[in-house]
Each structure stands twice: as C-alpha cells, then as structure tokens.
N, C-alpha and C positions, 0 to 999 in steps of 0.2 A: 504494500500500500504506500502511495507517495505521503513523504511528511507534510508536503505544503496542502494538502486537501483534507478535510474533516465537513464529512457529511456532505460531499460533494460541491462542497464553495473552497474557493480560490481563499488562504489566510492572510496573504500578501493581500489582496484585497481587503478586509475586511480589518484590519489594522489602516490602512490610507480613510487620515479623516476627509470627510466629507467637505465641496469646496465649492462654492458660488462665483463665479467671476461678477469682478464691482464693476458696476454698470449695469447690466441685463436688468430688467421685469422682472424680480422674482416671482409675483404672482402667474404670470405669462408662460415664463421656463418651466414655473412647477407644475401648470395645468396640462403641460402638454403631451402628449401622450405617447409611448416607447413603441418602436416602429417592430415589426416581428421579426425583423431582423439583429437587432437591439436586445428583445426578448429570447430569443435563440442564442446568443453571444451572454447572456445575465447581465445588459449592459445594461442595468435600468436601477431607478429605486423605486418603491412605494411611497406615495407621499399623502399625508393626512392630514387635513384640515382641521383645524380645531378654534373656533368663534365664542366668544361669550357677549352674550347677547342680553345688555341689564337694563332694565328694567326698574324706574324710581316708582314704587306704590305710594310713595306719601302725597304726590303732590295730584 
C-alpha cells in the first residue's frame, strides 16, 4: 500500500491549506460549480453556506 494514500485521498493534499486568490468574487468562485472532469481528477471542494438571519422581536 503507498504511504502517501489513506482511504484513497492524496495526504500531500490534504495537508496544503486551503487558498483564495485576493481579488476574485469569492461569493462567485465558490458558487460555481466543478466540471466532471475536475470531479474525476478530486479537483474540487465542497463548499457550505452558512447565513444567520436575525431577526429584532422587540421592536
């Protein structure tokens, strides 16, 4: 079994933090969607939205 693979993901990968080039949309970049070729390569990430949405009751 190769040492760099555990449960079939690349470690060298998953050790490289994560990285945004400054400038881009990131709303834009992250909505967009990993081509099946991207998908077939594991080039891609999952990405998850997460909004809070408040709401003042007093007034």
């Amino acid at each position: 079994m190769d040492k760099n693979k555990k449960g079939g993901e690349d470690l060298k990968r998953q050790q490289e933090p994560p990285t945004v080039a400054p400038g881009i949309d990131d709303d834009e970049e992250l909505r967009q969607k990993a081509s099946k070729e991207e998908i077939a390569r594991g080039d891609y990430t999952k990405v998850v939205t997460l909004a809070l949405d408040e709401v003042d009751s007093s007034s």
